[in-house]
C-alpha positions as CSV (number, residue, x, y, z in Angstrom):
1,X,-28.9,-27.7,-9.0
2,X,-28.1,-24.5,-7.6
3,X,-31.1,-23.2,-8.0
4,X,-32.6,-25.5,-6.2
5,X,-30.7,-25.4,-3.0
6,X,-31.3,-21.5,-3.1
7,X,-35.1,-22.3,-3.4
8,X,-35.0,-24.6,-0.4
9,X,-32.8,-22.1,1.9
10,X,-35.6,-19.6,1.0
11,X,-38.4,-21.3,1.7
12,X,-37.1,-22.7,4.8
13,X,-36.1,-19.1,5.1
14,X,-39.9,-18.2,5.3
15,X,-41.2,-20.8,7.3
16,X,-38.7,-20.1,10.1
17,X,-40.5,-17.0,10.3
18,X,-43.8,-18.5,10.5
19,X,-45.5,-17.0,14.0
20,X,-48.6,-19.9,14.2
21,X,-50.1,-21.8,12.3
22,X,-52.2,-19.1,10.3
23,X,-49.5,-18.1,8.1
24,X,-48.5,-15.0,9.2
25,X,-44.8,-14.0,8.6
26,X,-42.8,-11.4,10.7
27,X,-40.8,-9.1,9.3
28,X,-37.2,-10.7,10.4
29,X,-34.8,-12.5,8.2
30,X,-34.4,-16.2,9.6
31,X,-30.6,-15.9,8.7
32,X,-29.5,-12.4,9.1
33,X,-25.7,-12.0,7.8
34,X,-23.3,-9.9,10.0
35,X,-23.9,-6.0,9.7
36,X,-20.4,-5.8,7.8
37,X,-18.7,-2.8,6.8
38,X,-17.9,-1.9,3.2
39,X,-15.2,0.2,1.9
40,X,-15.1,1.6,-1.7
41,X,-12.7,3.8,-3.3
42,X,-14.4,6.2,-5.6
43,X,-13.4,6.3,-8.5
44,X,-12.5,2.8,-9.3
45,X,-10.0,3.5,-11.5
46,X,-7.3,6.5,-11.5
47,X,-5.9,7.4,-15.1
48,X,-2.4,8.1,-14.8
49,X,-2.3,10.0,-18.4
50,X,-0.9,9.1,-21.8
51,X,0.1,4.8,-21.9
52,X,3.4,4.7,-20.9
53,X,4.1,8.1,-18.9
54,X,3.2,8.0,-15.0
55,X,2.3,11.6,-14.0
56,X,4.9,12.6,-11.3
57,X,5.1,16.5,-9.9
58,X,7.9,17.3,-7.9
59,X,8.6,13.8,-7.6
60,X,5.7,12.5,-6.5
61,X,2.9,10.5,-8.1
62,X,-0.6,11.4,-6.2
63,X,-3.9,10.0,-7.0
64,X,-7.1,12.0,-5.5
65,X,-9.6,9.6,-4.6
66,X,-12.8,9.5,-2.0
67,X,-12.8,6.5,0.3
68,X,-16.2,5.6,1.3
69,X,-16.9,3.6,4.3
70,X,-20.7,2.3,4.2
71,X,-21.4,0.5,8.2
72,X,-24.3,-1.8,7.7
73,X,-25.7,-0.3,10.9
74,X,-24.7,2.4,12.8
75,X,-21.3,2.0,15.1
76,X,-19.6,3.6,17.7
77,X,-16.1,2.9,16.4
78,X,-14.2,5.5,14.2
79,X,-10.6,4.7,11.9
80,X,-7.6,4.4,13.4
81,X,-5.2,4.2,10.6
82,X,-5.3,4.1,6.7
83,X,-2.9,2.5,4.8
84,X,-2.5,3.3,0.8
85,X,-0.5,1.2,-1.5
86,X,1.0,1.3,-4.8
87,X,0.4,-2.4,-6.4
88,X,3.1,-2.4,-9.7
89,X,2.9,-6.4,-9.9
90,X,6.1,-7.3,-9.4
91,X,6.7,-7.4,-6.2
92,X,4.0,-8.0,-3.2
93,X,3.3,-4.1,-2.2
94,X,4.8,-1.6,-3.3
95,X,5.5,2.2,-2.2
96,X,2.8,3.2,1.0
97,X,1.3,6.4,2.4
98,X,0.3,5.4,6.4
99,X,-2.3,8.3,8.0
100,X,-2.3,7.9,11.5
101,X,-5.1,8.6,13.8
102,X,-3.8,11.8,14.9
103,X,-3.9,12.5,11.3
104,X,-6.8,11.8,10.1
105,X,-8.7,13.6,12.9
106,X,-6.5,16.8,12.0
107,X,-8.4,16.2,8.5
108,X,-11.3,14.9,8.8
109,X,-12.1,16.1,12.3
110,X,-14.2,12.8,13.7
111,X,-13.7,9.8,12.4
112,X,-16.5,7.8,13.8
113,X,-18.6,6.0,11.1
114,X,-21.9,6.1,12.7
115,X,-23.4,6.0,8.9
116,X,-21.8,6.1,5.3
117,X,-19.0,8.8,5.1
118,X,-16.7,9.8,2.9
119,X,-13.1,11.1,3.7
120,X,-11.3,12.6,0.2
121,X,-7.5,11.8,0.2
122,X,-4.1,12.9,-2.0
123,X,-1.7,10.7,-1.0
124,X,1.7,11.7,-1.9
125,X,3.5,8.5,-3.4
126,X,7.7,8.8,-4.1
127,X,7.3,8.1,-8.0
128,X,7.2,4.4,-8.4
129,X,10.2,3.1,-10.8
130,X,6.8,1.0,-13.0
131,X,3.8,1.8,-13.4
132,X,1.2,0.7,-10.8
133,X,-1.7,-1.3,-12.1
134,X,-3.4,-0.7,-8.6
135,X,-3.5,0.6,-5.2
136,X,-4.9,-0.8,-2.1
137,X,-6.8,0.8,0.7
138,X,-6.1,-1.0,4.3
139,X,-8.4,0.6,6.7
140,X,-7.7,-0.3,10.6
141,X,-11.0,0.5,12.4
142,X,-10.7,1.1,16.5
143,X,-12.3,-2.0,17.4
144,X,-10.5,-3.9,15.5
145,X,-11.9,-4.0,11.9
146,X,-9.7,-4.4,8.9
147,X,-11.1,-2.5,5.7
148,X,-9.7,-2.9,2.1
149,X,-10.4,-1.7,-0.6
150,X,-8.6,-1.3,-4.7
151,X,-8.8,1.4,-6.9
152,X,-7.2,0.1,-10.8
153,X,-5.0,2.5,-11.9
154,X,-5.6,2.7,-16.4
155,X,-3.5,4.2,-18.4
């Protein structure tokens, strides 16, 4: 049944396109989705080391991770804060590291996203009392925009 309602949105898809009556198609999409922005945290998943043992240094547990932001077309808006947290599942949140706008510009220079870029963070997380199984990215654009994005944390 699916199939066929996917069929039908795709033909009527093309025929919305239809300039005249000699079949000639244009080259826009009939139902264009929103230009969305995506944000991945690369990698996906963060080992912590051996099963059991959460890697702390000095007292602190800190993951190095890329966070890619991928517009779907160019803007004129840059990040205005970025929010990471430790996810241990027992509670809703858990320990957070906020970069502020001020921040981030002192790191990253610009933050505009006028195409895909990449900012590399080490968050500095107080060592969690359990082990996180995940940590969230929450990514507050200047216009507005909320951004999130998990990383798994394996063990």
């Amino acid at each position: 049944m699916t199939r066929w309602i996917l069929a039908c949105c795709a033909v009527g898809a093309l025929v919305a396109c239809d300039d005249s009556n000699t079949g000639h198609y244009t080259g826009r999409m009939a139902l264009q989705p929103d230009a969305a922005v995506i944000a991945q945290i690369s990698p996906q998943t963060f080992f912590v080391g051996t099963p059991g043992v959460l890697v702390c240094t000095a007292g602190l547990f800190s993951p190095s991770f890329t966070l890619v932001i991928t517009p779907g077309r160019p803007l004129d808006t840059s990040i205005s804060s970025a929010t990471f947290t430790l996810i241990d599942g027992s509670t809703r949140g858990g320990p957070s590291v906020t970069f502020p706008q001020p921040q981030l510009t002192r790191m990253f220079g610009t933050t505009v996203l006028a195409s895909t870029r990449t900012f590399a963070f080490t968050p500095g997380f107080q060592c969690p009392a359990l082990l996180p199984v995940a940590m969230t990215a929450d990514v507050t654009l200047d216009d507005g925009q909320r951004l999130t994005a998990t990383m798994a944390v394996g063990r």
